[in-house]
N, C-alpha and C positions, 0 to 999 in steps of 0.2 A: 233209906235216906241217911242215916246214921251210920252204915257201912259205908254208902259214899262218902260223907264227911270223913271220917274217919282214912280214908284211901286220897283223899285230897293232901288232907294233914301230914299226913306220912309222904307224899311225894312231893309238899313244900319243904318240910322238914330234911327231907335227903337233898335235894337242890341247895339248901342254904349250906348245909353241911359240905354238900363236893365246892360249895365257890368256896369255902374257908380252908381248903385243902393248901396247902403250901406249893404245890407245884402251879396252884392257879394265882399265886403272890405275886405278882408281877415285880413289886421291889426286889427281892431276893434276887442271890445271884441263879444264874441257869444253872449252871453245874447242880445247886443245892437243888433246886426243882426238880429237874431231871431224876437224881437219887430218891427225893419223896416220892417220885410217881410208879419209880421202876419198884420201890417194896411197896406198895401197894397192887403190884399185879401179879396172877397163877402164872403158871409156866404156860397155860393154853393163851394167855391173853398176850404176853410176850413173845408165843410164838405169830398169834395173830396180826402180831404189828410189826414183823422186818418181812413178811413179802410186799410187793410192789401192789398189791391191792390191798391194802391194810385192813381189817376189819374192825376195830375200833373198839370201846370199850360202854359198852350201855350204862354199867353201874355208876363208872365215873362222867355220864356226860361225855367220851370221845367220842366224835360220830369215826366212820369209815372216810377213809384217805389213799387216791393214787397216785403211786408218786410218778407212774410213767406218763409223761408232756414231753412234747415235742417243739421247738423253736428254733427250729437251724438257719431262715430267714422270714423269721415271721411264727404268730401264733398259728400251730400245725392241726388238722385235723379234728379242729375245735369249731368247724361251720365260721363266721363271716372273721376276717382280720388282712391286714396289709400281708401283701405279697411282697419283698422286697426281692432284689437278686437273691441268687443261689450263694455259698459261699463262695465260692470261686470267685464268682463278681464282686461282692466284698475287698476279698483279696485283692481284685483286680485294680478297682479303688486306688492304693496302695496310701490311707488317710482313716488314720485308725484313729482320729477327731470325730470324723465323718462316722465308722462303724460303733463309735461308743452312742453315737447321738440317735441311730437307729435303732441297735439295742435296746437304748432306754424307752424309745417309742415302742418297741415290742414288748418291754415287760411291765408299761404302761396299761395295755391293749389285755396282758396277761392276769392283770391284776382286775381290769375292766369284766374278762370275762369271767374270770371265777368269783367276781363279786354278785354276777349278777346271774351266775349257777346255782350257787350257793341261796339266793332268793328264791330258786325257783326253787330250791330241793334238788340240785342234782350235783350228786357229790360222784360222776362218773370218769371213766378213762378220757384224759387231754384236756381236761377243766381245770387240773390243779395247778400249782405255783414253784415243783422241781421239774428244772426243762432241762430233759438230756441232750445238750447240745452244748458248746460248741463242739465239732471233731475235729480235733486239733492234727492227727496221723499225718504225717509226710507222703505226697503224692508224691511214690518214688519213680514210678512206673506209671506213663500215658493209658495205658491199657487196663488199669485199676476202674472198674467201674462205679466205685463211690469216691472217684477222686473231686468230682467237682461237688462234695459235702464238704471240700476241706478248704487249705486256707492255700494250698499250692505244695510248691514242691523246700522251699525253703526255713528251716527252723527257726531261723530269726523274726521274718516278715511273719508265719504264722506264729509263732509267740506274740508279736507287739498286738497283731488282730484280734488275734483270738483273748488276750485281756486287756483289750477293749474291748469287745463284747462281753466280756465276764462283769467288767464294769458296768456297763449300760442294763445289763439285766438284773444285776444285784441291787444296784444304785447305791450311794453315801449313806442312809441314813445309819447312824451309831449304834441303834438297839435292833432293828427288823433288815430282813431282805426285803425288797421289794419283787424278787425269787429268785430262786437258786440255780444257779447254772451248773452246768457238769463237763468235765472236760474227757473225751473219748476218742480213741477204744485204748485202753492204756493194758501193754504198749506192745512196738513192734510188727503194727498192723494195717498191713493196703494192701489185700489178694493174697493170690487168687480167691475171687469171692465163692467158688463150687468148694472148694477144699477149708473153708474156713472153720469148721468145725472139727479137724482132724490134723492142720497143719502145723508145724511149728519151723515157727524164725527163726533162722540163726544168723546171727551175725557176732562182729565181732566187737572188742571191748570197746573200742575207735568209737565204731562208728554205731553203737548203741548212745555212747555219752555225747559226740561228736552231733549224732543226727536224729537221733530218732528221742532221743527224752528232750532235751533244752524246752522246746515248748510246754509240758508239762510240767517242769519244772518252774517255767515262768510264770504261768498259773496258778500254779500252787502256792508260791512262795511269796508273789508279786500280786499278785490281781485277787489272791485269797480263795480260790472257786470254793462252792460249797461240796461239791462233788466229784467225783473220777469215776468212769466207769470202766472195767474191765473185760479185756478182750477177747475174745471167742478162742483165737489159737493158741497154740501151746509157745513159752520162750524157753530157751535151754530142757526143752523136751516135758518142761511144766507147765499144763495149763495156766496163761494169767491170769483167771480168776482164782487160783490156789496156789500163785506163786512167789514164796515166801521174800524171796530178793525182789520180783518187785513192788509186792504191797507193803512188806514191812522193811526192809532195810530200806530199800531209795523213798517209797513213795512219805511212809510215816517216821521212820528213825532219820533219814540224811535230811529228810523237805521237812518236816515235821506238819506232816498232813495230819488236818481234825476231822476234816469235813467226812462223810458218808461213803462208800465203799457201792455201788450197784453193778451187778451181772449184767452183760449184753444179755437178751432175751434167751431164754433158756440156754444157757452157757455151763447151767451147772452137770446139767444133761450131759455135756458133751465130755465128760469128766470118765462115765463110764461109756455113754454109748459111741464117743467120737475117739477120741485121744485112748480111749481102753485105759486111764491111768488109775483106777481103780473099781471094784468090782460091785460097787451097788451104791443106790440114790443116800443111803444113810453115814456111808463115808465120802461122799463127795460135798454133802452138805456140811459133817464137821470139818472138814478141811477145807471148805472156803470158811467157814465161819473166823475156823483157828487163826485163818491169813487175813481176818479183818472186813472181811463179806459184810456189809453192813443191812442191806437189800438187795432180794434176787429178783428178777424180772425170771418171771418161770415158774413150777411147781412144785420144784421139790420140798421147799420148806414145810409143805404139808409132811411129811416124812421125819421132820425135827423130835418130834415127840416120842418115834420110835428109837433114833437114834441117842438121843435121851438116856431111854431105856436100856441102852444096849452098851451106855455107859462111852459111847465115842465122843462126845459132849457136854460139857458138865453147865448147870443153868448156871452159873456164877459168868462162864464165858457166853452167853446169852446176852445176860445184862449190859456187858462190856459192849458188845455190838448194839447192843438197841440203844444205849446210850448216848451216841453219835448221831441217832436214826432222831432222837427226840428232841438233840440238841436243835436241829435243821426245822425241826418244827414249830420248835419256841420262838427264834430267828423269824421264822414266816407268820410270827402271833398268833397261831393257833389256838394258846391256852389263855391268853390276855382277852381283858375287855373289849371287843372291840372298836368303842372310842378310842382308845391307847393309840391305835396302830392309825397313821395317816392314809396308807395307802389301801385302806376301807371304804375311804371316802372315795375313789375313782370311778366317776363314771362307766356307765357302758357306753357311751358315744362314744367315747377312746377307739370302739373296734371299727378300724377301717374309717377313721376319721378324713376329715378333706385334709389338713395336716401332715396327717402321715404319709396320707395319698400323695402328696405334694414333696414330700422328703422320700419317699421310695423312689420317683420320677428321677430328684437330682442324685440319689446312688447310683440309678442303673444308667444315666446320663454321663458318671466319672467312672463307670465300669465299661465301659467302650474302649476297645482299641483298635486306636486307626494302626494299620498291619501295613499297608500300601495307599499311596495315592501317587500315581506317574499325570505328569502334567498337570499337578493342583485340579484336577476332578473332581475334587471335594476342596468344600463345601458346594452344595447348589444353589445356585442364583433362584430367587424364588418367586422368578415371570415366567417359567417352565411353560411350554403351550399343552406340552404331553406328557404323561410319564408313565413307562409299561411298566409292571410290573409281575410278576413271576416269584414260584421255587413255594416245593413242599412246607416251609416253615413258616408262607408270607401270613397265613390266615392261621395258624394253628394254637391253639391258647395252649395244647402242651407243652410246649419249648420257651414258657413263658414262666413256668409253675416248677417244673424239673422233678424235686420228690419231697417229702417231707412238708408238703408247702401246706398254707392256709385256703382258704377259699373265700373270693371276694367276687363283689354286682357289679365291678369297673375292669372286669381284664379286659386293655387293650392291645389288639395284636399289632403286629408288623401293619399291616394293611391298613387296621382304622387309623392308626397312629400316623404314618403316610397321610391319609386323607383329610386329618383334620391340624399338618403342620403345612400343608401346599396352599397355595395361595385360592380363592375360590373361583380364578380365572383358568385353572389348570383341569383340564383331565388327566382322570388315571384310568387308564384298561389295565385290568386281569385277568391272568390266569393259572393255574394251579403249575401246569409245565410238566411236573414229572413228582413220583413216590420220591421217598425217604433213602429206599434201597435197591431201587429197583427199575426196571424199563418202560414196565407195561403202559406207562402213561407219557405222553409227549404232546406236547399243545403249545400252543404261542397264544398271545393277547391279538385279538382282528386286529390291530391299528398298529401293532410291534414296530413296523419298519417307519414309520412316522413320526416315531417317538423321538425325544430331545433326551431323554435318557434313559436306561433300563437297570432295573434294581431289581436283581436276584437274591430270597431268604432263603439260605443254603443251609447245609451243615448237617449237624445231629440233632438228636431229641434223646428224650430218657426213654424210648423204645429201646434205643442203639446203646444205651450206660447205664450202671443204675447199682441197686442193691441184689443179690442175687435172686430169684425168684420173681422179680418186679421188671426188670429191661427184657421185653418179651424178646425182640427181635436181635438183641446183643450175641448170640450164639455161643456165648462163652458164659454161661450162668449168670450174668451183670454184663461182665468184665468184655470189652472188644477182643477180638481176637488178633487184632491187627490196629496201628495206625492211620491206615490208606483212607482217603476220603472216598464216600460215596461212589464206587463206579455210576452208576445210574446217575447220576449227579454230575459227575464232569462229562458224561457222554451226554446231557445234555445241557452242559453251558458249553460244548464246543459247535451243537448245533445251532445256539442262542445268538450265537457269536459270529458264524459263519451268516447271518441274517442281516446283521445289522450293520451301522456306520456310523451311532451314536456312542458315546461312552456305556460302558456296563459296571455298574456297581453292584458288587458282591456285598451285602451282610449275613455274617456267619452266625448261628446257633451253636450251643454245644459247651460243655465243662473240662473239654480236654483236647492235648494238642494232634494236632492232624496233619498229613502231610499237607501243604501248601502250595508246593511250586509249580503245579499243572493251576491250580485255582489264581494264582497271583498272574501269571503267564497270558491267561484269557482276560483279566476283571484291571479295569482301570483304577480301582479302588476297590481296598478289602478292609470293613468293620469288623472286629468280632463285638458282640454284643452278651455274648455266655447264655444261662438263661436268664433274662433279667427281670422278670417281677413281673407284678400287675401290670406296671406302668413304661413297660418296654417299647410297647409301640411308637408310645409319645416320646421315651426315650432317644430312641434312636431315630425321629424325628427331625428333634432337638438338633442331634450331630450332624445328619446329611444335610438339612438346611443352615448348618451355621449358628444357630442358635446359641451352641455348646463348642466350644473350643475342644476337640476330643485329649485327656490326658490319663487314660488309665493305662494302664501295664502288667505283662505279662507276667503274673504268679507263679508260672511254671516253663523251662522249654521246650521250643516248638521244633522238635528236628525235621529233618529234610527227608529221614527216610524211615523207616520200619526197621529196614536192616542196621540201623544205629542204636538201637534197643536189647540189653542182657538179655538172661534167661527171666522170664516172670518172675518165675518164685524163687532165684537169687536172689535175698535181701540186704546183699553186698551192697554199699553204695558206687565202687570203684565201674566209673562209664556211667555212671548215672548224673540227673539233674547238671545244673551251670557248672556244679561244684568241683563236678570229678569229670564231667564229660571233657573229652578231650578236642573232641569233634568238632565241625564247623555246623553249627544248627541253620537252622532255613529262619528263626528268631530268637534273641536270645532270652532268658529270664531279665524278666525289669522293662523289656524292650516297650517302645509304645510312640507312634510318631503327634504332629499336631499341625495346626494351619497355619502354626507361626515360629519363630526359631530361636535359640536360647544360646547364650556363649555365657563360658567358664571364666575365672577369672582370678588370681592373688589366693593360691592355696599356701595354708598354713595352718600349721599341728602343731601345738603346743603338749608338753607335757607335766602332771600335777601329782599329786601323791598318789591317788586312788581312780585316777582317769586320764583321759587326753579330751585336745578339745581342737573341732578340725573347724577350720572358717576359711569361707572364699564368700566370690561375689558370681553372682548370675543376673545376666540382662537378655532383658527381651530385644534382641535384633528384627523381629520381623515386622508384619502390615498389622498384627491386630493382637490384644489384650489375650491372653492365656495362661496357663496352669504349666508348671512344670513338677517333672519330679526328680531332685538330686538325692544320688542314693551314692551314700561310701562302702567301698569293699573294700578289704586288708587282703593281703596275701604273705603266708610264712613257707621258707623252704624245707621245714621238717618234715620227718617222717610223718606219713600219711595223710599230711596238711594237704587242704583244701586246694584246687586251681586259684578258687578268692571264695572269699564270703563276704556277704551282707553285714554290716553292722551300723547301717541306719538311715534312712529316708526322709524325706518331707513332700508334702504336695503344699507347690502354695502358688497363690497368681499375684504374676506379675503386668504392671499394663506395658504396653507399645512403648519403649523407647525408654525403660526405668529398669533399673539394677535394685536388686534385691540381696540381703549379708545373709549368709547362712550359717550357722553353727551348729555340728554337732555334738554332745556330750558323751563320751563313749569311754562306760567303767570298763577299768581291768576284765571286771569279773564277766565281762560280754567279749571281751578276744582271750581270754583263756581257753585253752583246747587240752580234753584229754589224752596225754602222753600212755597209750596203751603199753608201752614199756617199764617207764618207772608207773605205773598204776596210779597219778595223781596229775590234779589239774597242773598247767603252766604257760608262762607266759616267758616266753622265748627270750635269750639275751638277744642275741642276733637282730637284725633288722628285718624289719615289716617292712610291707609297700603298702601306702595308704593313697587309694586309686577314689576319683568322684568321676561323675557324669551320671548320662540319662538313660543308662542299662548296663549290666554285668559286663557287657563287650563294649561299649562307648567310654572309655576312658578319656573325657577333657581335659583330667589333673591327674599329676601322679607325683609321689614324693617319698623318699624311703623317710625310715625314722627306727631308729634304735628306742627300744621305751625299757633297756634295763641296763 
């Protein structure tokens, strides 16, 4: 009895003691904290805390912490949470109001479920509060199988997205994240996804500053991420996650990055066994360390302790990195009371709330793009007597989810979603019609040739795209081999077609662009839809019946042929994207049509010390209330300047018969282009064309202006 008293006493006595510890101070500043905790721990317990499963510390009260979470639309891999679109449809969006505000419903959802893990005791993988996510990387290249994780093909539109979601996941509050976002694969990286462990980028000074960083620049600088993760290939023949120009010159000496440094999944590995750039786990680990490696997704850091030993290492440079690792965790309240922290108090209803459910609906609703309608075909009248329906994607909850996704008790498909937007006086016959990829199957709905209309769900699935290892039937490691759509597919919407005498409406699946012009050819109407979320069904709905005035647009484009496409793994941008292609595309970037029609109106660019500021007016001309989106591009005749670039958008509704003022505010510091010759930003004497309308090729307005 007395030995238990006594063993009671003693672990009152340590508990009172670790809460009086300075790093559990909440007053204090972090920085100070931070420093008391890191001399209070061995070198084994420092090492135990910068891998990605952190082991934590008993003596002091730390439990175990993973910092790998997932959130790319939605809580991932963590059992019940909203499915929003895929990023792509995000993007597609083009209403980075709209994606801060779904963000924040995710890391609402985030906060819900690691509150009510944590209750249970389970401190496991995809429970915790750092979500590797947004992937900011430029879809340079159609055929990039994790293009549709991204934000599209243009660095501007992903910059403004991608922090807005940085925002909506972090939230305002002054002292805590509400969690921590990450911005990846930094940098220089979309494919080939089979070669990604051995490849490196090259490109050039242009179009590294020009294309491929701006986004993570804006993130960093602008939106504050708490995170960057580091990318599998190699840049200038150095891997990135050991490579000194980008983690310390651009990413922390020019941006002056604080936040946390993490490995794509074992990336350190690839140090010696991919890239060959050095010859064992103990120098590949100080060498990501030295470059600022904060956390590795992987296992070499078990090997730290040898390396240590062997002197490639010094724990002084330990401390420097874990001190970034602890900062992120102070920020998420880790070491505070938790009455302190607000976002304690977050329910678990949060997960997969009717709310959310309801706000993922209107995202994948404004991520639709009407592509075609001949003869106003769309919208449909909603006294319909029949409607057939067909195509591989119409019932399939995969092309609904895409990757990285959450899992939710309400996917609705193409099919229910159809069924529960038709009127209850309507039938609908189904049938499957044909595979993904292939022949073997051919069917029609009995009652097909009756029908008042036929709505084909076409396209791809993340069979067909994906991560490497994950898109089984992609034939290319992830990555498509080609652009062409579906044979199996148009050979059987040319039999579909040859049946009928009704309109056919095509909706499309899919995160990337495909050829089109045999699909447009046969289909009286073409939606793409991307993958859109739980609530795609009812989505797309929404749009065929009218519901939804369609105003989303295309993130990336859509060319016409295959043979319009570089070499893959040229990371040239020159023929790539709206920017450089020269080509006449089958649709452009920004493109996206609607039910109702919009005129331009009284452009004018003023100029200010540190900005311009561009104003017109836009009226709704047509029969009914809708969304437009006015997007400005500039164009310069310098060397290796752009065809045009983006430099700023709006979505906003206007009703029937009313004119809407648009302004945009546009710093220097967003049309400065790096001069790969004098090696420094500039902003042209010479004159700009400063172009508006409702895609990169619709030019309404146009006006030169000298801004030096």
């Amino acid at each position: 009895m007395k030995l238990l008293l006594s063993l009671c006493l003693a672990v009152n006595s340590f508990l009172l003691h670790a809460q009086s510890y300075p790093f559990r101070n909440a007053s204090l500043p972090t920085a100070q904290r931070v420093d008391d905790l890191i001399k209070r721990l061995t070198l084994e317990e420092k090492i135990g805390l910068i891998g990605y499963n952190a082991a934590g510390v008993k003596r002091l009260d730390i439990p175990s912490y993973n910092w790998w979470n997932e959130g790319l639309h939605g809580v991932a891999r963590a059992g019940k949470a909203t499915v929003f679109p895929q990023a792509i449809g995000l993007a597609a969006t083009f209403d980075d109001a709209l994606i801060e505000k779904a963000a924040d419903a995710i890391s609402s959802e985030a906060r819900a479920k690691y509150n009510a893990a944590i209750k249970n005791g389970n401190r496991d993988i995809y429970f915790g509060l750092t979500f590797w996510s947004p992937n900011i990387n430029i879809f340079r290249d159609p055929r990039w199988g994790r293009g549709h994780e991204t934000y599209g093909e243009d660095p501007y539109l992903t910059g403004t997205i991608g922090s807005a979601f940085v925002r909506g996941i972090q939230g305002n509050n002054p002292k805590y994240y509400k969690a921590a976002a990450c911005a990846k694969h930094f940098a220089v990286h979309s494919g080939p996804e089979p070669l990604r462990h051995e490849f490196n980028a090259a490109v050039s000074a242009s179009d590294l500053h020009n294309t491929y960083l701006p986004a993570f620049k804006k993130l960093v600088t602008e939106a504050n991420v708490g995170g960057v993760m580091c990318a599998y290939n190699a840049f200038e023949k150095v891997p990135c996650c050991a490579n000194a120009f980008l983690l310390q010159n651009i990413l922390r000496k020019e941006w002056g990055f604080k936040g946390y440094i993490v490995t794509d999944c074992w990336a350190i590995a690839d140090f010696y066994s991919g890239h060959k750039y050095v010859p064992s786990s103990e120098e590949a680990i100080a060498l990501a360390l030295k470059n600022t490696v904060n956390v590795e997704c992987g296992q070499d850091f078990k090997n730290l302790k040898s390396a240590v030993a062997k002197k490639l290492i010094a724990e002084k440079e330990i401390n420097a990195v874990l001190s970034a690792n602890l900062e992120i965790l102070f920020k998420l309240g880790w070491f505070d009371d938790p009455k302190l922290n607000p976002f304690n108090a977050v329910s678990e209803t949060e997960a997969d709330s009717e709310k959310n459910r309801k706000l993922a609906r209107e995202t994948a609703a404004k991520s639709i793009v009407l592509l075609s309608n001949k003869n106003q075909a769309l919208p449909l009248k909603n006294d319909l007597k029949r409607i057939a329906l067909v195509g591989p994607n119409a019932d399939n909850a995969d092309v609904l989810l895409a990757n990285y996704n959450g899992l939710s008790g309400s996917l609705v498909t193409m099919y229910e979603g159809l069924v529960g937007g038709m009127s209850a006086g309507t039938y609908l016959d189904y049938a499957k019609g044909c595979n993904l990829y292939d022949t073997a199957l051919t069917n029609f709905p009995p009652n097909l040739k009756s029908a008042d209309v036929v709505i084909a769900v076409m396209g791809l699935s993340p069979l067909l795209e994906g991560e490497n290892g994950e898109a089984n039937l992609a034939g290319a490691g992830g990555d498509k081999k080609d652009i062409r759509f579906p044979q199996g597919q148009i050979s059987y919407l040319k039999k579909l077609k040859a049946q009928i005498k009704s309109p056919l409406i095509v909706a499309l699946t899919g995160g990337s662009a495909m050829e089109l012009a045999e699909v447009e050819a046969l289909a009286d109407a073409v939606v793409l839809t991307w993958y859109p979320g739980e609530e795609g069904g009812n989505a797309l709905a929404d749009v065929l019946f009218g519901k939804v005035n369609p105003a989303g647009r295309l993130p990336l484009t859509f060319y016409k042929s295959n043979d319009d496409l570089p070499d893959f793994k040229n990371y040239e941008m020159k023929g790539r994207t709206y920017r450089y292609f020269s080509g006449v595309p089958q649709h452009p970037f920004g493109f996206g049509l609607s039910y109702t029609a919009f005129a331009y109106q009284n452009l004018k660019v003023e100029k200010f010390k540190d900005h311009v500021l561009v104003s017109f007016g836009i009226k709704n001309t047509g029969a009914m209330d809708g969304e437009e989106v006015p997007q400005l591009y500039i164009h310069h005749s310098g060397a290796n300047s752009p065809i045009k670039e983006l430099k700023a958008f709006r979505r906003l509704f206007i009703k029937q018969g009313e004119t809407a003022a648009v302004t945009f505010k546009v710093p220097y510091s967003d049309i400065q282009f790096w001069e790969e010759s004098k090696k420094e930003w500039t902003v042209f004497s010479d004159d700009y064309d400063f172009m508006v309308g409702g895609s990169s090729e619709d030019t309404k307005l146009k006006t030169k202006v000298k801004l030096k």
